[in-house]
C-alpha positions as CSV (number, residue, x, y, z in Angstrom):
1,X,113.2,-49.2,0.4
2,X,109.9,-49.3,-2.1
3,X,107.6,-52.2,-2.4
4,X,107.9,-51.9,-5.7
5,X,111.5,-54.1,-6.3
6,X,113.0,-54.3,-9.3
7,X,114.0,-58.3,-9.0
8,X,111.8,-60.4,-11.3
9,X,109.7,-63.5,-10.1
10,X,108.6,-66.9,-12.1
11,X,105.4,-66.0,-10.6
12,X,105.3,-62.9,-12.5
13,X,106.5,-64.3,-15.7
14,X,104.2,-67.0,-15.7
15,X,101.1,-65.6,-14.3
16,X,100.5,-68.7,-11.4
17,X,99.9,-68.3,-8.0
18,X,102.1,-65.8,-6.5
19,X,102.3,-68.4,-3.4
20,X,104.2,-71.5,-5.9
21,X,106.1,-68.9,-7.4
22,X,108.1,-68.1,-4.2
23,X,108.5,-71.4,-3.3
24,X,110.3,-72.0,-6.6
25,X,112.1,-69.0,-6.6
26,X,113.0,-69.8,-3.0
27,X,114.3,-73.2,-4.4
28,X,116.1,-72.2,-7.6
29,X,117.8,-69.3,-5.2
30,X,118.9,-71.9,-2.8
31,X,121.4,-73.0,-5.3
32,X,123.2,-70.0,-5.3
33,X,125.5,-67.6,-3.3
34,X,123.3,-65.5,-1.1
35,X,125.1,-61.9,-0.5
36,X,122.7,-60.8,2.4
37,X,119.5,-61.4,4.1
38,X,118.1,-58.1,2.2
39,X,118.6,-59.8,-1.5
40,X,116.7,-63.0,0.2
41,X,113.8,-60.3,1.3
42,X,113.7,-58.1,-2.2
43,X,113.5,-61.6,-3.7
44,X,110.0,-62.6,-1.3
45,X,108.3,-59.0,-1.4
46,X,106.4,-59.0,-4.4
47,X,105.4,-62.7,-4.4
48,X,104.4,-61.5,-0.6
49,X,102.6,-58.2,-2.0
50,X,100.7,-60.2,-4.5
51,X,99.7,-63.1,-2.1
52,X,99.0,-61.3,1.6
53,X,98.7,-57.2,0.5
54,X,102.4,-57.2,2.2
55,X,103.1,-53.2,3.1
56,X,105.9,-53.7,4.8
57,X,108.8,-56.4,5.9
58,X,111.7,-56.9,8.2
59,X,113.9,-59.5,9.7
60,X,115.5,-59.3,12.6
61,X,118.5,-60.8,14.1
62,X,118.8,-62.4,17.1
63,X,122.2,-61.6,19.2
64,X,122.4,-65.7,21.4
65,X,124.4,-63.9,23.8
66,X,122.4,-60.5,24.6
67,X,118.9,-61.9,23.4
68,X,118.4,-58.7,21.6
69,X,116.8,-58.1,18.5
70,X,119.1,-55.8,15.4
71,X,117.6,-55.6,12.3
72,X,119.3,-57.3,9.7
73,X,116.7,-56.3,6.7
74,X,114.0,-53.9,5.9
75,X,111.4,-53.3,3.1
76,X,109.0,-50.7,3.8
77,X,108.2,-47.9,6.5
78,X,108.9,-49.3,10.2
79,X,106.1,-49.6,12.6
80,X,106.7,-48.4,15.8
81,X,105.8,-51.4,18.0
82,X,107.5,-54.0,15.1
83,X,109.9,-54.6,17.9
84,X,107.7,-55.8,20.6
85,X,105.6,-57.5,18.2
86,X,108.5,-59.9,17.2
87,X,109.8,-60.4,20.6
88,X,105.8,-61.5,21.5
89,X,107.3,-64.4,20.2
90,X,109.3,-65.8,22.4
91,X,106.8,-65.9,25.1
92,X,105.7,-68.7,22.7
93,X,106.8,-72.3,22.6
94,X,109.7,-73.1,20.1
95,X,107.4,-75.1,17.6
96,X,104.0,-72.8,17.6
97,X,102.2,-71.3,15.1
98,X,103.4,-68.2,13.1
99,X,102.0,-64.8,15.8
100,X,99.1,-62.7,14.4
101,X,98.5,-59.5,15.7
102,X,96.4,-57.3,13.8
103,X,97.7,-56.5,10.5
104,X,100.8,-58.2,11.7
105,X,102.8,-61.3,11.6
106,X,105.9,-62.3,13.2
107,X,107.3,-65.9,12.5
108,X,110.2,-67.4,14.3
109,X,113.4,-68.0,12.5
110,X,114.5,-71.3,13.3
111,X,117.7,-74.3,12.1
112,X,119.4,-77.2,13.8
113,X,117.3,-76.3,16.9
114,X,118.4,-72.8,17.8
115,X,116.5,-69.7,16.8
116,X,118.6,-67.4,14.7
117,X,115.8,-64.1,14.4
118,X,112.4,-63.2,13.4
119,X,110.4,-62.5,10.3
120,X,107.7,-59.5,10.6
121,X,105.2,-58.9,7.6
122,X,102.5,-56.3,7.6
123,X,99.9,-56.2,5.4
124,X,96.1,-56.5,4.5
125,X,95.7,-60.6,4.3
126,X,98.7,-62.6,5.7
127,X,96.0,-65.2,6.8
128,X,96.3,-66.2,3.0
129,X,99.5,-67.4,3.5
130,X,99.6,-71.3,3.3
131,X,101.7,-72.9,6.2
132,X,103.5,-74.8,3.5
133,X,104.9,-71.4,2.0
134,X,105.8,-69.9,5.8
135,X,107.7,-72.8,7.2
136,X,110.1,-72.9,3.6
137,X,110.4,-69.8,3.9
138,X,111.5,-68.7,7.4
139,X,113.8,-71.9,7.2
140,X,115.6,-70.1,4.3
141,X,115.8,-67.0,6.1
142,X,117.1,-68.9,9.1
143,X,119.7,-70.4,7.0
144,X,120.4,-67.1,5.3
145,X,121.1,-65.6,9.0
146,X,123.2,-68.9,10.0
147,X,125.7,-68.9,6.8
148,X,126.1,-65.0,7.4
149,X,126.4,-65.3,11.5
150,X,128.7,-68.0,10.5
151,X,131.2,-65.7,8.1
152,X,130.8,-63.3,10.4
153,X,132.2,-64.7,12.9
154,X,134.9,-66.5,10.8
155,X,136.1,-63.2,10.2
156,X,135.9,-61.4,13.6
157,X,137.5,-65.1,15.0
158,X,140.6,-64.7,12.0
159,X,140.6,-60.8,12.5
160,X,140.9,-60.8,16.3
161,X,143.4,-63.8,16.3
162,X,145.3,-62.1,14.2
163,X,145.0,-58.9,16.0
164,X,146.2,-60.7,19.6
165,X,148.7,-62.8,17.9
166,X,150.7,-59.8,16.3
167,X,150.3,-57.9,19.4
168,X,151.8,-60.6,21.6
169,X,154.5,-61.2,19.3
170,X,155.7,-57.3,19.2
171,X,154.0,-57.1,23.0
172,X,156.8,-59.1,24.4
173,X,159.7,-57.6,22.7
174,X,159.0,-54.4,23.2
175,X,162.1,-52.6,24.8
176,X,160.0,-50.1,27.3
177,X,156.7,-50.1,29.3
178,X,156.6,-46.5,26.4
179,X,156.8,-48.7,23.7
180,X,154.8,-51.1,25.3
181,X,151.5,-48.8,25.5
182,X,152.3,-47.1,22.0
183,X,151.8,-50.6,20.4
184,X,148.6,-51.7,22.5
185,X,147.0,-48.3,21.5
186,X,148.2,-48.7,17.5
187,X,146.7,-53.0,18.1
188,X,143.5,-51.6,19.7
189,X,142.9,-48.9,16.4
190,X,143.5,-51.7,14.3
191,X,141.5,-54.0,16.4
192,X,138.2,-52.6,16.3
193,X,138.6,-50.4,13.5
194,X,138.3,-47.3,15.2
195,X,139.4,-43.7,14.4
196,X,140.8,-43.1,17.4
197,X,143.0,-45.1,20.5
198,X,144.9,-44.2,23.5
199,X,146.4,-46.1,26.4
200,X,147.0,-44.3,30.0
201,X,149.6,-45.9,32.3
202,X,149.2,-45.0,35.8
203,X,151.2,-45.4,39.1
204,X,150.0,-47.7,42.2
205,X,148.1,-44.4,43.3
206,X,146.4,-44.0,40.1
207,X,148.2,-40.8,38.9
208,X,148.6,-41.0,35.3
209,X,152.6,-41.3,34.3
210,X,152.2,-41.4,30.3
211,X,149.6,-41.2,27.5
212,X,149.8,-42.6,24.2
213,X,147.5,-42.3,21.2
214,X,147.0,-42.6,17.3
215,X,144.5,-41.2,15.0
216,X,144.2,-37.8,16.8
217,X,145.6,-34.9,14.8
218,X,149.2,-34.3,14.7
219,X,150.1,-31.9,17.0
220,X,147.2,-32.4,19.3
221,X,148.5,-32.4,22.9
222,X,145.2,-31.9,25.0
223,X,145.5,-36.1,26.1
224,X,148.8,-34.5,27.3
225,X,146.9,-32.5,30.0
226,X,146.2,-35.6,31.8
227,X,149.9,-36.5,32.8
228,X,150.6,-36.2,36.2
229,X,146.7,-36.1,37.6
230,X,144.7,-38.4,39.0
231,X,142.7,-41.1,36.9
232,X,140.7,-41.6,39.8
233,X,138.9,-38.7,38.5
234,X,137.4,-40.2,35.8
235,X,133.8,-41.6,35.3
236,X,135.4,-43.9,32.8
237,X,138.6,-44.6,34.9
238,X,135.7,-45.7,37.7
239,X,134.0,-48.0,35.3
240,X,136.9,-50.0,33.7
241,X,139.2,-50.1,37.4
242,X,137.5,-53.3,38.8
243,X,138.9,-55.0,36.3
244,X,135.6,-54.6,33.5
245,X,134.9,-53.8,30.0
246,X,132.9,-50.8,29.3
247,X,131.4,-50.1,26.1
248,X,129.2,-46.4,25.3
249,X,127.1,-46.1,22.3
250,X,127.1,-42.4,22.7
251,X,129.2,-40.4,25.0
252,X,126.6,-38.5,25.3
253,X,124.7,-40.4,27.5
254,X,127.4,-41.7,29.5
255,X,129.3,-39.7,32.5
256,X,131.7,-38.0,31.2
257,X,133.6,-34.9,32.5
258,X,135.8,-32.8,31.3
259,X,139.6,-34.2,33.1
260,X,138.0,-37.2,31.1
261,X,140.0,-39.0,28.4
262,X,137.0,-39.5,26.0
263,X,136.2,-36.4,26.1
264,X,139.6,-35.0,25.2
265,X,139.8,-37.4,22.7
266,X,136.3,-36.3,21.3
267,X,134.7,-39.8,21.0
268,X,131.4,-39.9,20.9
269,X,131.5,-43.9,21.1
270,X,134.3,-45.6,22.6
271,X,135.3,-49.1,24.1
272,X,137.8,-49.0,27.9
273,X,139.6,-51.7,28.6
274,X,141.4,-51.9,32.2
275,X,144.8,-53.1,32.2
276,X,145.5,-55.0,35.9
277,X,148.3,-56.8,37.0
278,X,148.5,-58.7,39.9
279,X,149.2,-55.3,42.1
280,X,145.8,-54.0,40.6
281,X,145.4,-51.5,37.9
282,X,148.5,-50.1,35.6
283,X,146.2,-48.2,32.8
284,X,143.2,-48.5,30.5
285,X,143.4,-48.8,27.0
286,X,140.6,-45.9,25.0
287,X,139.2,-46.3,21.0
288,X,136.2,-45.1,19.5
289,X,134.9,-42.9,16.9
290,X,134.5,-39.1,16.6
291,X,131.9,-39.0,14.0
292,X,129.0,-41.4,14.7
293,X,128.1,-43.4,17.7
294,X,128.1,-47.2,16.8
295,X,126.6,-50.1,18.4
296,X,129.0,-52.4,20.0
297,X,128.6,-56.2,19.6
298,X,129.2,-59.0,21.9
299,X,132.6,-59.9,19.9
300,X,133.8,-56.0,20.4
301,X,133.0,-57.1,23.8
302,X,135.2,-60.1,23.6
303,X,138.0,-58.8,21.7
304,X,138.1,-55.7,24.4
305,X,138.0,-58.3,27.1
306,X,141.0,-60.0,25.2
307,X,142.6,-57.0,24.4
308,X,142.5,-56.2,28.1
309,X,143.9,-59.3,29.6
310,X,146.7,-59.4,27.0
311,X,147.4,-55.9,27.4
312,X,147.5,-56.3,31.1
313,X,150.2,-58.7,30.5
314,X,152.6,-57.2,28.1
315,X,152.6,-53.9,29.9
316,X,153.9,-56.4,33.4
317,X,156.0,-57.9,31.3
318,X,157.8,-55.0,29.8
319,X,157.6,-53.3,33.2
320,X,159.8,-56.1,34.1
321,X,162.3,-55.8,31.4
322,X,162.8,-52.5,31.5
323,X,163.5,-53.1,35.4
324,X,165.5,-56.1,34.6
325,X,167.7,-53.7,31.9
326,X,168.0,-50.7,34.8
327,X,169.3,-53.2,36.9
328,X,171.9,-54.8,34.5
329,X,172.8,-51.6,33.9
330,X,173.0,-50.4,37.5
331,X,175.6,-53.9,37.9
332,X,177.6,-52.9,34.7
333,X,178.1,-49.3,36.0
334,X,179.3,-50.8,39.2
335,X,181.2,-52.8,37.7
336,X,183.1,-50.3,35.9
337,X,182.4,-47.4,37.4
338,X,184.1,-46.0,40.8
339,X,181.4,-46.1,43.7
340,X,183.0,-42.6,45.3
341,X,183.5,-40.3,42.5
342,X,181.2,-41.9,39.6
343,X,184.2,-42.1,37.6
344,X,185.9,-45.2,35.4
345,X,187.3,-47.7,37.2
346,X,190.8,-49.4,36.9
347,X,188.5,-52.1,34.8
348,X,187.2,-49.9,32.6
349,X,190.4,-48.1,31.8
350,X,192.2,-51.0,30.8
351,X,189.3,-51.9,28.7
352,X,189.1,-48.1,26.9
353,X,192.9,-48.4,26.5
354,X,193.5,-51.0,25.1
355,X,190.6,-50.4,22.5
356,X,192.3,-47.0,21.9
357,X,196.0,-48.1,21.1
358,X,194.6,-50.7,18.7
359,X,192.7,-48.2,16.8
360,X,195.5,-45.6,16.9
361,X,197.8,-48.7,15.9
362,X,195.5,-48.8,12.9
363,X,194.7,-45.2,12.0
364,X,198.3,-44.0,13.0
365,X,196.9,-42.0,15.7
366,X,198.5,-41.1,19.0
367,X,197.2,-41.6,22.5
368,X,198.9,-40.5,25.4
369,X,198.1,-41.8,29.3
370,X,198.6,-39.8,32.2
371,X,198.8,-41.3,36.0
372,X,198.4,-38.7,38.9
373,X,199.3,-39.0,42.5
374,X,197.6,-36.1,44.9
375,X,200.2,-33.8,46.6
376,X,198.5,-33.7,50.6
377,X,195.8,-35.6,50.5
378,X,196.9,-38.0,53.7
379,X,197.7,-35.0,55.2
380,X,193.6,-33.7,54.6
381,X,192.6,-37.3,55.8
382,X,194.5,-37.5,58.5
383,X,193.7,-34.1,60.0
384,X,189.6,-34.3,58.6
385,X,188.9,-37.5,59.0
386,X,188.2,-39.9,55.9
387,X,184.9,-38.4,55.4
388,X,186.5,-34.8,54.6
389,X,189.1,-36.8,52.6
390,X,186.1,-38.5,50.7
391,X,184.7,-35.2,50.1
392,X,187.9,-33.9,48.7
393,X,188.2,-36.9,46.4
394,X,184.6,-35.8,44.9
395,X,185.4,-32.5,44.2
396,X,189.2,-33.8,42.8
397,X,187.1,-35.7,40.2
398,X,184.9,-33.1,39.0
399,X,188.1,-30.5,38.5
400,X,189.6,-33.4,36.4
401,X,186.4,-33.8,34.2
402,X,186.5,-30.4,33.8
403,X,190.3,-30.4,32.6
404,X,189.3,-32.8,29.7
405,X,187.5,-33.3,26.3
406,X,184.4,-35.3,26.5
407,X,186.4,-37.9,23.9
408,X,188.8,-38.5,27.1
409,X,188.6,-41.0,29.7
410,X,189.2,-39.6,33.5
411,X,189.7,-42.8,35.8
412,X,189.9,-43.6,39.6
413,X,192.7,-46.6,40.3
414,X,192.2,-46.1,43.8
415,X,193.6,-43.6,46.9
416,X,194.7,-41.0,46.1
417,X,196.0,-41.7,42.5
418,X,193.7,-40.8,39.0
419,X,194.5,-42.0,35.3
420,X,193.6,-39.5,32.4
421,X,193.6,-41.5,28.7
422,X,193.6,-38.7,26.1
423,X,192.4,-40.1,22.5
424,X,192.7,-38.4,19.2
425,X,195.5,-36.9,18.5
426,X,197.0,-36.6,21.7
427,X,201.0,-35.6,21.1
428,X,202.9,-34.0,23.3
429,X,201.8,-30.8,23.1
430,X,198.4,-31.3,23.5
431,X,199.1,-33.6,26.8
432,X,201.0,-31.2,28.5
433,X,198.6,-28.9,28.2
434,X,196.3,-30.8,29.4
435,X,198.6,-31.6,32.4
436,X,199.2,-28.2,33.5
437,X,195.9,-27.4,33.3
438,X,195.2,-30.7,35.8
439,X,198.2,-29.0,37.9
440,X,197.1,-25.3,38.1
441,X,193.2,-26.6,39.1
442,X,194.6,-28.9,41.6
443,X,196.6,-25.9,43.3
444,X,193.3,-23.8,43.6
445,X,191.9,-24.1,47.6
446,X,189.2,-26.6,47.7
447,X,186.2,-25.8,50.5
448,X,185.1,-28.5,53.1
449,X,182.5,-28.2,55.7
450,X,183.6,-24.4,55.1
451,X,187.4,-24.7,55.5
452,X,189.6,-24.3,52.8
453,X,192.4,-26.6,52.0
454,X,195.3,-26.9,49.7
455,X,196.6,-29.8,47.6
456,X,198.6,-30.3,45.0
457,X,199.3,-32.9,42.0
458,X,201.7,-35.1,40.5
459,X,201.5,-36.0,36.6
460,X,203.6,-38.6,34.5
461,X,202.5,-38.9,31.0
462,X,203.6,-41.7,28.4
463,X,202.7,-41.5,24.7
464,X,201.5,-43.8,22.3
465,X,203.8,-44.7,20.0
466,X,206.8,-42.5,21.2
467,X,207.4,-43.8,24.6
468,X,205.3,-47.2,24.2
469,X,203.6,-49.6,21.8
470,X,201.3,-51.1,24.4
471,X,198.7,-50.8,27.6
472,X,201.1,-52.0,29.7
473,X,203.9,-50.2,28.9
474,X,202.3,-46.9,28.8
475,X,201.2,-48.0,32.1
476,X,204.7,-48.5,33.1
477,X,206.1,-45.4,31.7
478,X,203.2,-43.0,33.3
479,X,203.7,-44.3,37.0
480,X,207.7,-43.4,36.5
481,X,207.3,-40.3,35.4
482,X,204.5,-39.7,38.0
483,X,207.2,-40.7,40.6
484,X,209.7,-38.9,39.1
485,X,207.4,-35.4,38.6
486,X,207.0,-36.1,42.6
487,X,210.7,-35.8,43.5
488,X,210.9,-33.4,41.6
489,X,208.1,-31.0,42.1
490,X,207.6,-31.6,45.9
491,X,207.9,-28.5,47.3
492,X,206.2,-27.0,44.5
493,X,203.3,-28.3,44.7
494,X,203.0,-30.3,41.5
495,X,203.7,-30.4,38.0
496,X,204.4,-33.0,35.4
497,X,207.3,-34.8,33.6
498,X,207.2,-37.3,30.4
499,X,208.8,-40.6,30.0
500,X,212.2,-40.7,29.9
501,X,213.6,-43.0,26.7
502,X,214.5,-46.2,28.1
503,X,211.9,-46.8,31.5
C-alpha cells in the first residue's frame, strides 16, 4: 500500500502540528466502529509521515499461545529484518521505553496487562515523536487488536460449538460406522472451511476398510485405491497414530508419499486428526486445500483436537450400534428361522399366515397352505446316522426353495415334515402344480458322502377360502390331507391330495 493515503487528517485541514492532530484524530476515531487494525494505521500514516519522515509501518499480532508474530497491517515496503526487530522487544521489560534501532522503531502493544502485538515504524526522525503521542497511540492499537482478537474468537467459539454440537447430535444417531465417517468428513469440510475432507477407518491391524470424502470431483475414485492396504504406510498415518494433531502449511514440505491420502487428495495444506478408541486407532479424519497453502492457527488446532476426540467417539459408538443391530438381528433370525436348514420356523409361519389370510380376506385373494411329510427319511437316518439324515434335510430344503416363487413362504415345523404358504393368487391349479413339482424333485436321488439315496414326499394342501376361513383350520385341513395323500400314495412314492369338504 502507498504512503500517500487517501484518508484526511485535522492536522491537515488545519495546518497544526501533525503530532496533536493524531492525537485528536485518534480520539474522535475512538468513538467509532473500527473495521480493522489497517483503517486504524491508514488513519496514523500521514500524521506519522509529516511528524517522523515515516517510510514504512506494520503491526504485528501476537499469537498468546504460539508467541509468534503474523502481521495484522502493513503500509509500505517490508524490511527484511522488521521481524526480528519487533521481537527485540520482548527481551525488554514489560513497561520500557519504545526500541530504536537505526531507522527503526518497534513499540510494544500493550492493555489490561497482556501484550497483544507490536508496532514497527521506519523512517528518517522517529526520535521526534513525543512519548505523549506513542503511549496513546500503541494503546489504541492494542485495543484495536483486543476488540478484533475478541470477535474473532467469538466467532471461531460460536462456529466450532456449532460445528461439534451438530455433529454429536447426527454423530450418535447415525445408523452405521459408513454413515458415521461420511458425516465426520462432511462436519470436518464445514469445520474448517476447507475444499476438501476425507475420513479413513481402519481395522485393529491398521489396514484401511473404508474411505469417505467430499469436495473431490464426482467420479474421482483414486482415495479408493487405498482400501484394503495398510495405513501404516503413511507419513501422515505415522504422525496422527499416537493420538496427535498434525497440521502442514504446504504439503510440500511435509513427508508425503505417494500410497499417501493427501497426496491422492491433492492438498497442498491439510489438517489429520486421529480417531482412537480405547483399543487404539480406528481412522484419521483429512481436510485441506488444493489451491494455496494456508497457515493454520492455534483454534484450527483446537477445533481438530475436538474434532478428533468427538470423532473418536461417534465412530465407537456407532461401531457399537451397528454390532448391537447384527446381534438383534442374529436373535430375531433365530428366533424365527430354523437353525438346520436356514428356513422359517413354525413361529414365523404362523406369523406370515395369518398376515396373509387377513389381507386375502380383504383383497379377496386366495392363499393356499401345504404340509409335507418325507417318504423314507427314518429309514436314511436310521441306516446313515443322524448326521446323513441332517445332510438330507439341507438339501430337502433347498429343492423346496427351488419349487417356489420368491413371494412364498417354505417352512421347517420340525422332523421330517415342511409347510409351503403360497400367497397371491394361489387356487387350485396353481397349488397343485406346485405340489407335483415338490413331488417329482423329492423322487430325484439325493447324494451323501457319495451314496445316493431315494425319498419320497407326502403333500396335503388346504385353500383359503374354499376349504377354510382361517390359520387354524387350513392348518387342520393340510395335515389330513397330508395323512391321507400318505395312505394313499405309499408305495408310490408320493404325491398329493386336497382337503376333502367337511375335515
Amino acid at each position: 500500500m502507498s504512503l500517500s493515503s487517501g484518508v484526511g487528517t485535522a492536522g491537515a485541514v488545519l495546518g497544526g502540528d501533525p503530532q496533536d492532530a493524531l492525537l485528536g484524530d485518534l480520539v474522535s476515531f475512538m468513538t467509532k466502529d473500527t473495521p480493522s487494525v489497517q483503517h486504524v494505521l491508514d488513519l496514523c500514516v500521514p500524521h506519522l509521515r509529516d511528524a517522523a519522515g515515516l517510510t514504512a509501518a506494520t503491526v504485528f499480532e501476537l499469537d498468546s499461545e504460539t508467541g509468534l508474530l503474523t502481521v495484522s497491517a502493513r503500509v509500505g515496503e517490508p524490511g527484511r529484518r522488521d521481524q526480528l526487530t519487533a521481537g527485540k522487544i520482548f527481551r525488554m521489560a514489560a513497561g520500557a521505553k519504545p526500541l530504536v534501532s537505526g531507522e527503526q522503531m518497534a513499540v510494544r502493544l500493550r492493555i489490561g496487562g497482556q501484550t497483544v502485538g507490536v508496532l514497527l515504524l521506519t523512517g528518517t526522525g522517529l526520535d521526534a515523536l513525543r512519548p505523549d503521542v506513542l503511549a496513546p497511540l500503541a494503546l489504541h492499537f492494542a485495543a484495536t487488536l483486543q476488540g478484533l482478537a475478541a470477535e474473532k474468537q467469538r466467532q471461531f467459539v460460536s462456529h466450532t460449538t456449532s460445528t461439534i454440537r451438530r455433529l454429536f447430535e447426527q454423530g450418535m444417531a447415525a445408523a452405521g460406522v459408513e454413515d458415521a465417517g461420511s458425516l465426520l468428513a462432511a462436519s470436518a469440510a464445514e469445520g474448517f472451511r476447507t475444499e476438501h475432507a476425507a475420513v479413513i477407518l481402519v481395522d485393529p491391524e491398521s489396514t484401511v476398510l473404508s474411505v469417505h470424502s467430499v469436495g473431490l470431483p464426482e467420479g474421482d475414485t483414486t482415495i479408493a485405491e487405498l482400501i484394503g492396504k495398510s495405513a501404516a504406510e503413511s507419513p501422515v498415518w505415522q504422525a496422527v497414530r499416537d493420538g496427535k494433531v498434525a497440521l502442514a502449511n504446504d504439503s510440500a514440505t511435509s513427508p508425503v508419499r505417494p500410497c499417501d491420502l493427501a497426496l491422492l487428495m491433492k492438498l497442498q495444506s491439510f489438517a489429520a486428526m486421529p480417531l482412537m478408541s480405547a483399543q487404539g486407532p480406528v481412522g484419521m479424519i483429512m481436510c485441506g486445500d488444493s489451491g494455496a497453502s494456508r497457515e493454520w492457527t492455534s483454534r484450527d488446532r483446537t477445533l481438530a483436537e475436538q474434532l478428533s476426540v468427538e470423532g473418536g467417539l461417534i465412530i465407537d459408538s456407532a461401531r457399537m450400534r451397528q454390532a448391537a443391530q447384527v446381534h438383534v438381528a442374529e436373535l430375531s433370525r433365530q428366533a424365527f428361522h430354523d437353525s438346520l436348514t436356514g428356513l422359517p420356523n413354525r413361529t414365523h409361519l404362523i406369523d406370515r399366515a395369518d398376515r396373509a389370510v387377513r389381507d386375502a380376506g380383504a383383497t379377496r385373494d386366495r392363499v393356499a397352505l401345504m404340509l409335507l411329510d418325507l417318504n423314507g427319511f427314518k429309514q436314511v437316518n436310521d441306516t446313515k446316522g443322524h448326521l446323513a439324515g441332517d445332510v438330507l434335510l439341507q438339501q430337502v430344503a433347498k429343492r423346496l426353495l427351488g419349487a417356489v416363487r420368491d413371494s412364498d413362504v417354505v417352512s421347517r415345523l420340525g422332523g421330517d415334515e415342511f409347510a409351503i404358504l403360497l400367497t397371491h393368487d394361489a387356487d387350485e391349479d396353481v397349488a397343485s402344480v406346485v405340489a407335483g413339482r415338490i413331488c417329482e424333485r423329492l423322487r430325484r436321488p439325493f447324494t451323501i458322502d457319495g451314496d445316493e439315496v431315494s425319498i419320497g414326499g407326502s403333500v396335503g394342501i388346504a385353500l383359503y377360502p374354499d376349504d377354510a376361513t382361517d390359520y387354524e383350520a387350513l392348518m387342520r385341513g393340510a395335515d389330513a390331507a397330508m395323512y391321507e395323500a400318505k395312505r394313499a400314495t405309499k408305495r408310490s412314492g408320493g404325491g398329493y391330495r386336497r382337503a376333502r369338504a367337511g375335515f
